[in-house]
Structures are given as structure tokens and as C-alpha cells.
C-alpha atoms as an extended CHARMM CRD file, in Angstrom:
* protein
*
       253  EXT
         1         1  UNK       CA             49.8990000000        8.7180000000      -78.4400000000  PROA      1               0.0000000000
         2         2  UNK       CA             52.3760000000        9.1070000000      -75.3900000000  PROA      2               0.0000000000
         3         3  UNK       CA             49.9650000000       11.5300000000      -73.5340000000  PROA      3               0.0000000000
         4         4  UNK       CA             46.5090000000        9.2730000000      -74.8110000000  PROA      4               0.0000000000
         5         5  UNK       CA             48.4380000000        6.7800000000      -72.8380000000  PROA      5               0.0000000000
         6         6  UNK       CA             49.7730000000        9.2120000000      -70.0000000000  PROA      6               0.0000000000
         7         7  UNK       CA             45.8200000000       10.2940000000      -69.5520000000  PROA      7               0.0000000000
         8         8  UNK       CA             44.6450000000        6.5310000000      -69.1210000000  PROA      8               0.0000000000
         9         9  UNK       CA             47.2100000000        5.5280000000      -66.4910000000  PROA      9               0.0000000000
        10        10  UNK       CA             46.2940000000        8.7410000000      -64.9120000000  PROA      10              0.0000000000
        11        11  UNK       CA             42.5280000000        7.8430000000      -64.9430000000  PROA      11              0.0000000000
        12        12  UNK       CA             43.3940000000        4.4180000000      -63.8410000000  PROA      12              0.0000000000
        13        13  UNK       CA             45.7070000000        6.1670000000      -60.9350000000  PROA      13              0.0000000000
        14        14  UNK       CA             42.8010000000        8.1380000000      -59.7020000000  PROA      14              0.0000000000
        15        15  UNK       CA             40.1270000000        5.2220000000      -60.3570000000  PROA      15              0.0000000000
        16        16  UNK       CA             42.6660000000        3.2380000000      -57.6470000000  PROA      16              0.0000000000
        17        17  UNK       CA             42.7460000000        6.1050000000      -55.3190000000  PROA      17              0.0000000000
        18        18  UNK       CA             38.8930000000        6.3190000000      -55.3040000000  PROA      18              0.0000000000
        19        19  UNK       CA             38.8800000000        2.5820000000      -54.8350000000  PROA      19              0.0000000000
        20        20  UNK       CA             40.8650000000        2.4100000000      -51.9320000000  PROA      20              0.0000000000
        21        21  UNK       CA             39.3590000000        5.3800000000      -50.3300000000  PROA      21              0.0000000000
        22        22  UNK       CA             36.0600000000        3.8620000000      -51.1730000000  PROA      22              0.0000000000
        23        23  UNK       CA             37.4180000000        0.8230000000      -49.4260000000  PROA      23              0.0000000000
        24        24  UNK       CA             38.2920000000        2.1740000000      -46.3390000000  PROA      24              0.0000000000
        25        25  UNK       CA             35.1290000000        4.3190000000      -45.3870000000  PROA      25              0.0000000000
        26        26  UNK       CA             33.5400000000        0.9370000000      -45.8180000000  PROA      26              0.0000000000
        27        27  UNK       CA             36.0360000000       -0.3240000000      -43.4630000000  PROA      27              0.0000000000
        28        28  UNK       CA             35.6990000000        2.5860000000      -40.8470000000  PROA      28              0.0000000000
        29        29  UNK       CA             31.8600000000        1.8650000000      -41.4780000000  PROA      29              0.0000000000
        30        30  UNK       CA             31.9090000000       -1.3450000000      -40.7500000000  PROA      30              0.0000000000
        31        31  UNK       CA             34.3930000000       -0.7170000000      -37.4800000000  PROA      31              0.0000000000
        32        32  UNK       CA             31.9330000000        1.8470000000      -36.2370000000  PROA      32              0.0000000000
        33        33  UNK       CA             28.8940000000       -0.7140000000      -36.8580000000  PROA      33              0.0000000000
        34        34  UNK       CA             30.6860000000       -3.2740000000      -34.7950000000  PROA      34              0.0000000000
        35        35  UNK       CA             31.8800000000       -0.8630000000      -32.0640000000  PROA      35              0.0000000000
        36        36  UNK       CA             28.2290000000        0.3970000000      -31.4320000000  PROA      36              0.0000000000
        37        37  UNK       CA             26.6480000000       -3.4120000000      -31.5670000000  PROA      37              0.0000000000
        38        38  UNK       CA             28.8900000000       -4.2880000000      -29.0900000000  PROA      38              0.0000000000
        39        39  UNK       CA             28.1480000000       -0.8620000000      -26.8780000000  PROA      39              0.0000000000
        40        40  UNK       CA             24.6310000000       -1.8340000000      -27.3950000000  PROA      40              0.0000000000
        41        41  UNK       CA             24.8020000000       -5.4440000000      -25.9600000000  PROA      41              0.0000000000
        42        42  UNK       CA             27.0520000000       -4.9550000000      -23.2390000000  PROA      42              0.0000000000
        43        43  UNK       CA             24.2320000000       -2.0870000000      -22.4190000000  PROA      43              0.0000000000
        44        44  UNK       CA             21.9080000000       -4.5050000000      -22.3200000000  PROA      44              0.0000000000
        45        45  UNK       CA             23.8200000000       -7.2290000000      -20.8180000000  PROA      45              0.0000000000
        46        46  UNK       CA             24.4150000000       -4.5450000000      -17.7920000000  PROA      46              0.0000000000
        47        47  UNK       CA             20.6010000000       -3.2070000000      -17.7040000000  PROA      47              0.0000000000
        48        48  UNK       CA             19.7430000000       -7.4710000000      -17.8830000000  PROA      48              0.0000000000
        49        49  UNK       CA             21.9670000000       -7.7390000000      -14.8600000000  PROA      49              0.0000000000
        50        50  UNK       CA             21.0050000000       -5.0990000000      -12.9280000000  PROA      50              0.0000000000
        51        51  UNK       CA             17.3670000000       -6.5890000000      -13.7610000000  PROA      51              0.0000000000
        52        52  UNK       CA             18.2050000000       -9.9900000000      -12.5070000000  PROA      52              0.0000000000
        53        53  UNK       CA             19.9710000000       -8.5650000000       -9.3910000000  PROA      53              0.0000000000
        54        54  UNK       CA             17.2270000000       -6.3690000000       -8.1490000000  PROA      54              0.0000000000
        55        55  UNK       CA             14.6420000000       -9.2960000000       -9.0300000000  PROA      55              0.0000000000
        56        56  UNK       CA             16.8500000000      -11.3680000000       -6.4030000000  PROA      56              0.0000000000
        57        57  UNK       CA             17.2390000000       -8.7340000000       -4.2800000000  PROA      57              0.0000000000
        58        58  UNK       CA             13.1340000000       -8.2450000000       -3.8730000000  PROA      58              0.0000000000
        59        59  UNK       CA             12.9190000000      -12.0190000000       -3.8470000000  PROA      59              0.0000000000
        60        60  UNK       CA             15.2330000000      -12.0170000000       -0.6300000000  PROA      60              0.0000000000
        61        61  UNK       CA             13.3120000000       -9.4830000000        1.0070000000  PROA      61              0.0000000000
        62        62  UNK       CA             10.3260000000      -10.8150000000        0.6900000000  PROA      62              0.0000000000
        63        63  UNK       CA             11.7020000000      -14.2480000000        1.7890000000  PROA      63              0.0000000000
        64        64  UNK       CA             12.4200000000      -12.2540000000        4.8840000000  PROA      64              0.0000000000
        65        65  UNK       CA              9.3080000000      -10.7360000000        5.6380000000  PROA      65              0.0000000000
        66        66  UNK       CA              7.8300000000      -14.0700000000        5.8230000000  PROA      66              0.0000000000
        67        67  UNK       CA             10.3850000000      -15.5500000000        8.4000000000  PROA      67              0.0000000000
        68        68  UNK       CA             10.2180000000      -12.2400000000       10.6270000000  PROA      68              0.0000000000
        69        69  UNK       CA              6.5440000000      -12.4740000000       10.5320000000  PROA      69              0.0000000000
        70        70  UNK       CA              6.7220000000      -15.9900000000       11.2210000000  PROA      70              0.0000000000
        71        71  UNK       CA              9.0780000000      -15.5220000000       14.3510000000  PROA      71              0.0000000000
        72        72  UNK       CA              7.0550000000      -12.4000000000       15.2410000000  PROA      72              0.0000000000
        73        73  UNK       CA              3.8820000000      -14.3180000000       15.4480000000  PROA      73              0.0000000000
        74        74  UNK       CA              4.9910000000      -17.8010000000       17.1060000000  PROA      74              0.0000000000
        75        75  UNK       CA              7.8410000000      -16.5810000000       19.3630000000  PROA      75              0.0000000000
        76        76  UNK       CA              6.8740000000      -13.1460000000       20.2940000000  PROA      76              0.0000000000
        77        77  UNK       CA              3.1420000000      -12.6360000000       20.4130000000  PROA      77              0.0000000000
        78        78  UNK       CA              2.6690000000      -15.2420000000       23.0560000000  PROA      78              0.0000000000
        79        79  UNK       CA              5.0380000000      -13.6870000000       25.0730000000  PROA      79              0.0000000000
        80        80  UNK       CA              2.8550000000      -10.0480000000       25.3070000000  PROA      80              0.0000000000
        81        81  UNK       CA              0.4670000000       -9.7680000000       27.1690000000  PROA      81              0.0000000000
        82        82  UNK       CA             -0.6150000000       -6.3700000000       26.6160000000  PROA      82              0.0000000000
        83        83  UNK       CA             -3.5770000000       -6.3510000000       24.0690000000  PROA      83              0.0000000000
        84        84  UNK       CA             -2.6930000000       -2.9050000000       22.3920000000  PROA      84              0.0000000000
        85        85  UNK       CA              0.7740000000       -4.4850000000       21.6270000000  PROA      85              0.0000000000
        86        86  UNK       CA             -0.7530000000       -7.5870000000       20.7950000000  PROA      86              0.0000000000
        87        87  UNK       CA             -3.2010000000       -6.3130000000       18.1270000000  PROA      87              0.0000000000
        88        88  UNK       CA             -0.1820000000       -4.0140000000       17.2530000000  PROA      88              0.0000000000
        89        89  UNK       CA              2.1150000000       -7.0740000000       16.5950000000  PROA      89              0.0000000000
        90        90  UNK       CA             -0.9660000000       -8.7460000000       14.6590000000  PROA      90              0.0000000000
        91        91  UNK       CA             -0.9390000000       -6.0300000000       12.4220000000  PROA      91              0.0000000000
        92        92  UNK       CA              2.6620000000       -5.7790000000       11.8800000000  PROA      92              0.0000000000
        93        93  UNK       CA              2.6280000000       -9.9840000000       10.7750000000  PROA      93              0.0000000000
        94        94  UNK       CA              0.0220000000       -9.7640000000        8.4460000000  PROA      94              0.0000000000
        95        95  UNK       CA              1.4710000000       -6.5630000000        6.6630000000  PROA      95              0.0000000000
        96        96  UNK       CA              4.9270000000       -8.6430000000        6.4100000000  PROA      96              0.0000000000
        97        97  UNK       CA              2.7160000000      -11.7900000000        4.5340000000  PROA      97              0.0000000000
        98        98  UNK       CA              1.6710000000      -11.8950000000        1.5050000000  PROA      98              0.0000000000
        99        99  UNK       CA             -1.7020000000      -12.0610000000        0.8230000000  PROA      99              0.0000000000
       100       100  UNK       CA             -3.3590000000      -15.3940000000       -0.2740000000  PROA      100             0.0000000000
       101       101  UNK       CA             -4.5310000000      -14.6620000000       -3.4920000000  PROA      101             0.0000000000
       102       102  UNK       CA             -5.6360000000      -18.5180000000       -3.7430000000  PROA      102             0.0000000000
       103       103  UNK       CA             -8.2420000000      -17.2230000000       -1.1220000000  PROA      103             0.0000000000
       104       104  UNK       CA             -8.3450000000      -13.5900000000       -2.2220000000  PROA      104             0.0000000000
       105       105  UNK       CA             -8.4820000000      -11.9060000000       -5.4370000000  PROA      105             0.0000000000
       106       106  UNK       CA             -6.2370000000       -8.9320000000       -6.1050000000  PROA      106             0.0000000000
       107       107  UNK       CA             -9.0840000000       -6.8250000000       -6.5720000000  PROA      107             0.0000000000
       108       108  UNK       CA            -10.3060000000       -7.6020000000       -2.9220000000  PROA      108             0.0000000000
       109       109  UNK       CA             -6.5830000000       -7.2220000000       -1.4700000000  PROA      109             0.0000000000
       110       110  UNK       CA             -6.5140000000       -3.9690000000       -2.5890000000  PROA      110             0.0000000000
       111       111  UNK       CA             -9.6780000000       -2.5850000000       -1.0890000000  PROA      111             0.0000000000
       112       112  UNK       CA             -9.0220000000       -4.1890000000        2.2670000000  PROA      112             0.0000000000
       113       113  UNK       CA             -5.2250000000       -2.7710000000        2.1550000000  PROA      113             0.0000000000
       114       114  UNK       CA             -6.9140000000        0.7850000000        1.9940000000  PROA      114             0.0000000000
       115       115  UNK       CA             -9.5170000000       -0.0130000000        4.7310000000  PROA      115             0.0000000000
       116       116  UNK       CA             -6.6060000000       -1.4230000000        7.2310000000  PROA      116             0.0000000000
       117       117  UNK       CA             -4.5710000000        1.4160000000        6.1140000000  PROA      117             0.0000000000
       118       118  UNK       CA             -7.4440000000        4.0900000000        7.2660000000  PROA      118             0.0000000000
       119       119  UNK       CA             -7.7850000000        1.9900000000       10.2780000000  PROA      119             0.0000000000
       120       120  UNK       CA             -4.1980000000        2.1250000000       11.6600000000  PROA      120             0.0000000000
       121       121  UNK       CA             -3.5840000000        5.5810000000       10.2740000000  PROA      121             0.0000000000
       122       122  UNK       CA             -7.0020000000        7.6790000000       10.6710000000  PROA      122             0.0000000000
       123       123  UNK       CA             -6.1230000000        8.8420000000        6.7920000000  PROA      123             0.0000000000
       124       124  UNK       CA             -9.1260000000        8.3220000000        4.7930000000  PROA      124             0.0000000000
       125       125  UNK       CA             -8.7120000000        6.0340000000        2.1460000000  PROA      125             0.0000000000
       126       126  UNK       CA            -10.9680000000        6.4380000000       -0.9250000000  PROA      126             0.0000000000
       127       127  UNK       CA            -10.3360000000        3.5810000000       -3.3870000000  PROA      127             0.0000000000
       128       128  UNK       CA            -11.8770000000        3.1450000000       -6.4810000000  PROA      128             0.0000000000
       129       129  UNK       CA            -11.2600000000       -0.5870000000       -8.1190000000  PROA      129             0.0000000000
       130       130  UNK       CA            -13.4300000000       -1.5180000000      -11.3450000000  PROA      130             0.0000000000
       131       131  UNK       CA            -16.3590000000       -4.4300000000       -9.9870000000  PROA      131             0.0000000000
       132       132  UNK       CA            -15.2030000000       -6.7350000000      -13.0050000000  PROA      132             0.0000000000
       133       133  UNK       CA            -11.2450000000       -5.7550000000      -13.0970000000  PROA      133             0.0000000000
       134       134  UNK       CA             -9.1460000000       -8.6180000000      -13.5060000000  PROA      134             0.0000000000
       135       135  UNK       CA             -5.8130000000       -9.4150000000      -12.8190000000  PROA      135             0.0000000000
       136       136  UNK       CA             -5.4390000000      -12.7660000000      -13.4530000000  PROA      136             0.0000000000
       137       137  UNK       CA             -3.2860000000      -12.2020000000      -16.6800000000  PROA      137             0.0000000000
       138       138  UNK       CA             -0.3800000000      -11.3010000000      -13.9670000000  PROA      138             0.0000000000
       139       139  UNK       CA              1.0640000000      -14.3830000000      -12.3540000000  PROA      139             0.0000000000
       140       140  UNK       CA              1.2170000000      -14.7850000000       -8.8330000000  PROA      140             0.0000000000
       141       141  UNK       CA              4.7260000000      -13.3970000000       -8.2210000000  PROA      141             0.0000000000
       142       142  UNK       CA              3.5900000000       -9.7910000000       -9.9700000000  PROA      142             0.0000000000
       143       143  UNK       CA              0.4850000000       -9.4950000000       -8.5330000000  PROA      143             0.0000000000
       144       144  UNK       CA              2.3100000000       -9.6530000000       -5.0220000000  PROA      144             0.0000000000
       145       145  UNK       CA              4.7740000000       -7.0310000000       -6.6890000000  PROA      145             0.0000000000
       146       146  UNK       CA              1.7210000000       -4.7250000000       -7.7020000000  PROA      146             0.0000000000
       147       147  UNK       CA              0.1600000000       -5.3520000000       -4.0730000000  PROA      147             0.0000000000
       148       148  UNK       CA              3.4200000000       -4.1710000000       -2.5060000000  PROA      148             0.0000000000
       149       149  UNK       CA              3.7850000000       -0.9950000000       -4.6730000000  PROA      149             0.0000000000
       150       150  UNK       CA              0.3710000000        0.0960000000       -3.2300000000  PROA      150             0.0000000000
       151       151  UNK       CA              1.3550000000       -1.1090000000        0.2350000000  PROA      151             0.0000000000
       152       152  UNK       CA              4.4310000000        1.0770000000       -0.0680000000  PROA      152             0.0000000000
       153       153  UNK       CA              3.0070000000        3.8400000000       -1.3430000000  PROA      153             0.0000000000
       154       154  UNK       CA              0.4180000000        4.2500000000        1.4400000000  PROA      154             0.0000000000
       155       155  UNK       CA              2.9880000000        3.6770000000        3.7540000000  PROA      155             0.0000000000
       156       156  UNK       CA              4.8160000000        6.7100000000        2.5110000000  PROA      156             0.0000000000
       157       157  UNK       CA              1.9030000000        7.9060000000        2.7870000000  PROA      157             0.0000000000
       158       158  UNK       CA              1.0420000000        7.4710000000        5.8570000000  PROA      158             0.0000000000
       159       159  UNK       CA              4.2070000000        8.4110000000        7.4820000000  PROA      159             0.0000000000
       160       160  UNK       CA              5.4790000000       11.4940000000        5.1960000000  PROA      160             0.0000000000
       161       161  UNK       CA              2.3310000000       13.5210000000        3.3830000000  PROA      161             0.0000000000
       162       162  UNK       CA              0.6400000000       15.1790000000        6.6600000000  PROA      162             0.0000000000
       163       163  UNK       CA             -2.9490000000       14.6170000000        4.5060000000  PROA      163             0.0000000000
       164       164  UNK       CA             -6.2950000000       13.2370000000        5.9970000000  PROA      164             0.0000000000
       165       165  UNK       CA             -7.4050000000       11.9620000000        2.7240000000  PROA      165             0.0000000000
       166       166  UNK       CA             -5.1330000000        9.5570000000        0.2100000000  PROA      166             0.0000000000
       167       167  UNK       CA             -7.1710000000        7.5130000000       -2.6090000000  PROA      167             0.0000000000
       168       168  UNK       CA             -6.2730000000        4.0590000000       -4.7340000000  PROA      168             0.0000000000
       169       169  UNK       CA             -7.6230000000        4.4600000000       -8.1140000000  PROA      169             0.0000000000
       170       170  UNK       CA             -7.5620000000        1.2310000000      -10.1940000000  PROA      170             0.0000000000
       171       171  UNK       CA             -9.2730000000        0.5100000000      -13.6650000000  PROA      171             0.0000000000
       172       172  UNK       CA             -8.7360000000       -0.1430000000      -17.5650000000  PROA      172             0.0000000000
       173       173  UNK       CA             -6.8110000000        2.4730000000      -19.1050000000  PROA      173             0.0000000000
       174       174  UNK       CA             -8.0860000000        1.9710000000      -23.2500000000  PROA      174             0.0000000000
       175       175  UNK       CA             -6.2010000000        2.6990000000      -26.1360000000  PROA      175             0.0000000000
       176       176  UNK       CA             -9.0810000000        3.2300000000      -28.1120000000  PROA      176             0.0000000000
       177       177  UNK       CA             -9.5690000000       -0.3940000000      -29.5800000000  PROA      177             0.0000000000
       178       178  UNK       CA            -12.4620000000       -2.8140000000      -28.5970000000  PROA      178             0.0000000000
       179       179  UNK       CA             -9.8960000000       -5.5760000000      -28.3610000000  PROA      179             0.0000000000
       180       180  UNK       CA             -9.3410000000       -6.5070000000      -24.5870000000  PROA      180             0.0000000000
       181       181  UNK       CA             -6.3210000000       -7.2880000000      -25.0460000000  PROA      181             0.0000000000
       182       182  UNK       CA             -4.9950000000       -3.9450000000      -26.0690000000  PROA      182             0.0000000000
       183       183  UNK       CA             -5.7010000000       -2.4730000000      -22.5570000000  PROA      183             0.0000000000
       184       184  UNK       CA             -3.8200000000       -1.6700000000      -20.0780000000  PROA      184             0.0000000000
       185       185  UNK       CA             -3.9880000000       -1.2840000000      -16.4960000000  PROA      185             0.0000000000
       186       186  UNK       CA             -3.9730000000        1.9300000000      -14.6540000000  PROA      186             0.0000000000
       187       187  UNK       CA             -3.3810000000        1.9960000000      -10.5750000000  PROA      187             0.0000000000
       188       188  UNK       CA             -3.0230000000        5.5720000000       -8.7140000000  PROA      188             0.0000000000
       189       189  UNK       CA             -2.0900000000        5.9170000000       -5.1140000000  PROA      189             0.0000000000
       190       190  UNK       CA             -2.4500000000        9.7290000000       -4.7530000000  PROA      190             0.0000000000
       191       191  UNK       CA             -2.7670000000       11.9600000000       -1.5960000000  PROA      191             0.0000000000
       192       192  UNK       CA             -3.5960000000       15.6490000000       -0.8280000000  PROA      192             0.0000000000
       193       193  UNK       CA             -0.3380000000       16.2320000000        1.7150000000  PROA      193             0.0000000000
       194       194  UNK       CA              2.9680000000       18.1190000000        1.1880000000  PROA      194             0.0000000000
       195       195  UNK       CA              3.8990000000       16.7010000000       -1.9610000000  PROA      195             0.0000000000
       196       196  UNK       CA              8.0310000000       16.3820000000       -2.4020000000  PROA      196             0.0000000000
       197       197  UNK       CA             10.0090000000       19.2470000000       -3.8310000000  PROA      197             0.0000000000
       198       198  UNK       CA             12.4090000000       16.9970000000       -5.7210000000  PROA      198             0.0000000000
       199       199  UNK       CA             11.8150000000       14.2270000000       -8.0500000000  PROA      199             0.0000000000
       200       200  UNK       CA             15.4260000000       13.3200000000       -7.8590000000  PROA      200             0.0000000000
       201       201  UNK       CA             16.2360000000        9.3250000000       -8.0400000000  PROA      201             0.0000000000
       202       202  UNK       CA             19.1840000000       10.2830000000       -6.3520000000  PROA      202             0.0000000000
       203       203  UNK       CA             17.1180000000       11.8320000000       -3.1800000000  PROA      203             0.0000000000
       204       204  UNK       CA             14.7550000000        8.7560000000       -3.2500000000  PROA      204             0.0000000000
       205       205  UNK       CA             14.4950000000        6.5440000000       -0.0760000000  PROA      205             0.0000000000
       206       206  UNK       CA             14.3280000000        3.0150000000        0.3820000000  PROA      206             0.0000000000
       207       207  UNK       CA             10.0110000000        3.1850000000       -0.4840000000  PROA      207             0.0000000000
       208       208  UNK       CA             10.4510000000        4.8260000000       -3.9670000000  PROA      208             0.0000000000
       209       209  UNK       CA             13.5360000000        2.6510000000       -4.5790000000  PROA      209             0.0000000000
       210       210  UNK       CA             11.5090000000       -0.1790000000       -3.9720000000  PROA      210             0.0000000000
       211       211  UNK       CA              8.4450000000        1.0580000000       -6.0480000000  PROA      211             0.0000000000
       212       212  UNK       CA             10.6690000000        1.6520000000       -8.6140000000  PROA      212             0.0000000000
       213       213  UNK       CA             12.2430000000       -2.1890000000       -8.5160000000  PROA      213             0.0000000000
       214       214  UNK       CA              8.9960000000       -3.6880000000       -8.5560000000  PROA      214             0.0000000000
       215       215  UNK       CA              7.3320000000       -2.2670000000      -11.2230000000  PROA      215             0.0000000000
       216       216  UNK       CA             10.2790000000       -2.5960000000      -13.5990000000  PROA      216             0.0000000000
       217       217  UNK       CA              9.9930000000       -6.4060000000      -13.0060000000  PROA      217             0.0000000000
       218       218  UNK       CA              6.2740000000       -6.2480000000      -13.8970000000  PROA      218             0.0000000000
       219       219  UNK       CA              6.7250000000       -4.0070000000      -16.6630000000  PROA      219             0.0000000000
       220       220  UNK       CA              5.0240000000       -1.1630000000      -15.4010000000  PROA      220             0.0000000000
       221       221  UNK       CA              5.7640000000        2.1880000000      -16.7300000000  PROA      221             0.0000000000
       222       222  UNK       CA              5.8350000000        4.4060000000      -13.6210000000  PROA      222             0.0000000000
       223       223  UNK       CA              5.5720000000        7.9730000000      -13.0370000000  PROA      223             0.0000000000
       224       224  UNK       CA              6.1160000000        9.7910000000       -9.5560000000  PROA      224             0.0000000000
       225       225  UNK       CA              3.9380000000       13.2250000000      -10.0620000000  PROA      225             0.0000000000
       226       226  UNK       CA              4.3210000000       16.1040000000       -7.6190000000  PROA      226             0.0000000000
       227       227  UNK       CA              3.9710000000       19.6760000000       -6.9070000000  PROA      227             0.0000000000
       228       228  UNK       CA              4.8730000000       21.1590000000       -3.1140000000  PROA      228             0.0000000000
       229       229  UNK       CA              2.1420000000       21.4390000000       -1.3380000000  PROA      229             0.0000000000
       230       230  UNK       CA             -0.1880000000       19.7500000000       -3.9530000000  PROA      230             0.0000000000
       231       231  UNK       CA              0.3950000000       16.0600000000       -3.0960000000  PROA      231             0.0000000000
       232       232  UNK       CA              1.9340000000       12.9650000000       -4.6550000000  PROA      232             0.0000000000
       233       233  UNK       CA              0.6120000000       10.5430000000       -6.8180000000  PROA      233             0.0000000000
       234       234  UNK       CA              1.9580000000        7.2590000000       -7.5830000000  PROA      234             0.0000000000
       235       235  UNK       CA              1.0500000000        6.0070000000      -10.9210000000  PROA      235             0.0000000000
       236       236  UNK       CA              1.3790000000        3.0150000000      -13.1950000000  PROA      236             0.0000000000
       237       237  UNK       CA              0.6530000000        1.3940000000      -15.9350000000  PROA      237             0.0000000000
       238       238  UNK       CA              0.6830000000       -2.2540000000      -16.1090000000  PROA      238             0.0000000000
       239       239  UNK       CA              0.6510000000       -3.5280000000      -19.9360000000  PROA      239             0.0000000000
       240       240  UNK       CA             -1.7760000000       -6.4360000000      -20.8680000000  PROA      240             0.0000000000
       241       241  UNK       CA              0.5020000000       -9.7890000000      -21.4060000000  PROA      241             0.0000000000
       242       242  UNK       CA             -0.2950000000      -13.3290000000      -21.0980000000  PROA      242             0.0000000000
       243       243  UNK       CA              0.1770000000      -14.7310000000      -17.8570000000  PROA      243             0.0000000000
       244       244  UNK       CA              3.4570000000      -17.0750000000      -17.2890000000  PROA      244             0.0000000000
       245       245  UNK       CA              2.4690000000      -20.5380000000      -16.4330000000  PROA      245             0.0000000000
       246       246  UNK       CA              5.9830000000      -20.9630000000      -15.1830000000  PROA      246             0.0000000000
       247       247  UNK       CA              5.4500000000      -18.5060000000      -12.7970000000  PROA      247             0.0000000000
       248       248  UNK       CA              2.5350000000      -19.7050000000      -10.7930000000  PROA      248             0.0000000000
       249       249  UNK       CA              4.1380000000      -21.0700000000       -7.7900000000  PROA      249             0.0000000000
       250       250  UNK       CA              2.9550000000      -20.4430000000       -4.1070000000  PROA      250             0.0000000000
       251       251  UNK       CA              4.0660000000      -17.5370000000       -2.3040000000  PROA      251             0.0000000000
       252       252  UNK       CA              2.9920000000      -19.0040000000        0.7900000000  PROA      252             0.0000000000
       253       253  UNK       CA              6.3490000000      -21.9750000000        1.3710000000  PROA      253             0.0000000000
């Protein structure tokens, strides 16, 4: 009887010591669970912030394109008289604006970026734009953010590849549905120059940088593809969304 009785307190011992180790890996679980949910949001709290900052950051600097191309264009161009300089300083103002895309599509700001870009830089400029693409599902703000990615890119272009050709490439990318919806956008800026030997972010000037910046804020997914000697090509693509009715106002204050 005494060791019937002996055996049950030792089951009920061990049942205990099962219980409370039971209890505390459901404890440590729950710790751990915690610990990483609040890794996770301060993560995205940080990547939200850094977000936000750069947004400001590219909304500053295009706040002062517009007042240097303003000052530019009413205080110093009627000071020159020189009519290379002139058309120089022209040039240099309405590559600070934005374009009017009231007046303009996006479609037809693109194709006139590569012809002035050919123009001023005797790079030939293929471009290839879809007749029917439309970007009106972007608001106003990202289409000026997409414009300026292409801008920039030519401009590296332009001043870094040593190529005589360079080419914009811009149509519907499918993902094999007939719903429009489900398509994206594909833009290339690509030349036939030097290429870069490093993809680096860390060896990235102030263009890339800039790329990079803008087509986080329109959601772009962007890839920087290189070989030396075999060019660079700039490429994005822009997901289908519905445009932001909150973020239609002018560019143009």
C-alpha cells in the first residue's frame, strides 16, 4: 500500500515537473514572440522614417529647382547678352522645371527629354514609348518622380558612359493575364558606354542615390545592370495601382 501510494505522489511529482517546464517554454515562447514583434515594428517604423525623410528630402529639392530656375530665368538671362549662353541658360531653366503634364502627357515628356538630350549631348537617343501607354494611374507627384529618374539617368549618361548611342525603352510588361490591371510598367534607360565595375550602394553618387529615392516612393522595383565595358541599363518596374486623388495637386506653385 505504502509504495502504491509512494508511486502516485511520484507520478504526481513528475506530472508537476512536466507542468512547469511545459509552462515555461510557453513563457520563453511567448517572450521570444514579443521580442521579434517588437524588432519587426521598430524595423518598420525606421524603414517608414527613412521613407518619409527621403520623400521630404526630394520634395525640397525639387522646391529648389523651381526657385533657381525661376531666379535663373528673370534675374540672370536678361543680364547675358551672349546668345550661346543665353540658349545655354534656357536650357538649364527648363531642365530645373517640371514639365506641365496639364499640357503634356508623360508619354510625350519622355520622347522630347530624349530628343533635347541628343540635342545638347550629340548621343543618339533611341526611345521606344508604346503609342497608347498610359500613365495616368500615377498621380502627378510620381509621374514627375518617374520623369526625373529618366532625366537622371541620361544625365549620367551623358556625362559618364563615353557611348554615341543610349535608348529609353518604355511599354507594358504582362504577367500573362488579360486583365489590365495586372500589368505593370517597364521603363529602360540603357547605353552602350563603359558600363561601371561596381554595383556597390556604397560607391553610388548623388544620380543613383537619387534614382534610387525616387523610385522607392513610386514603388518601383529597380535594378542597376552592368558589365565593364558593356554598358548600363537603368531599369524599373512601376506596379499598376489606382491613382491617389489626394495627390493631384499642381507642381507648378
Amino acid at each position: 500500500m505504502h509504495a502504491v501510494s509512494a508511486l502516485s505522489n511520484g507520478s504526481i511529482e513528475m506530472y508537476i515537473r512536466l507542468l512547469w517546464l511545459f509552462v515555461l517554454l510557453i513563457t520563453f515562447l511567448m517572450l521570444l514572440l514579443c521580442y521579434l514583434y517588437l524588432s519587426m515594428k521598430k524595423t518598420r517604423e525606421r524603414e517608414y522614417m527613412s521613407f518619409k525623410f527621403s520623400s521630404l528630402a526630394i520634395e525640397g529639392l525639387e522646391i529648389e529647382r523651381r526657385r533657381v530656375s525661376r531666379e535663373l530665368h528673370d534675374v540672370v538671362l536678361p543680364l547675358v547678352r551672349d546668345t550661346e549662353v543665353s540658349n545655354l541658360l534656357r536650357s538649364i531653366c527648363a531642365d530645373l522645371m517640371p514639365p506641365d503634364f496639364t499640357r503634356l502627357s508623360l508619354r510625350d515628356s519622355l520622347a522630347q527629354l530624349c530628343v533635347k538630350f541628343s540635342q545638347r549631348t550629340g548621343i543618339d537617343c533611341l526611345f521606344s514609348i508604346e503609342d497608347d501607354l498610359d500613365f495616368a494611374f500615377l498621380s502627378v507627384r510620381n509621374q514627375l518622380h518617374l520623369y526625373r529618374v529618366v532625366q537622371e539617368s541620361l544625365t549620367n549618361i551623358g556625362k559618364h558612359s563615353k557611348t554615341s548611342r543610349a535608348s529609353l525603352v518604355a511599354r507594358r510588361l504582362s504577367r500573362g493575364v488579360s486583365n489590365p490591371a495586372a500589368e505593370n510598367i517597364l521603363i529602360c534607360v540603357s547605353d552602350e558606354g563603359t558600363g561601371i565595375k561596381n554595383a556597390d550602394k556604397s560607391d553610388e553618387g548623388l544620380g543613383m542615390k537619387s534614382i534610387r529615392q525616387r523610385a522607392a516612393i513610386i514603388g518601383a522595383k529597380l535594378d542597376f545592370i552592368s558589365e565593364s565595358g558593356n554598358g548600363l541599363m537603368v531599369r524599373l518596374v512601376i506596379p499598376f495601382t489606382r491613382n491617389d486623388a489626394a495627390d493631384q495637386e499642381t507642381l507648378y506653385e
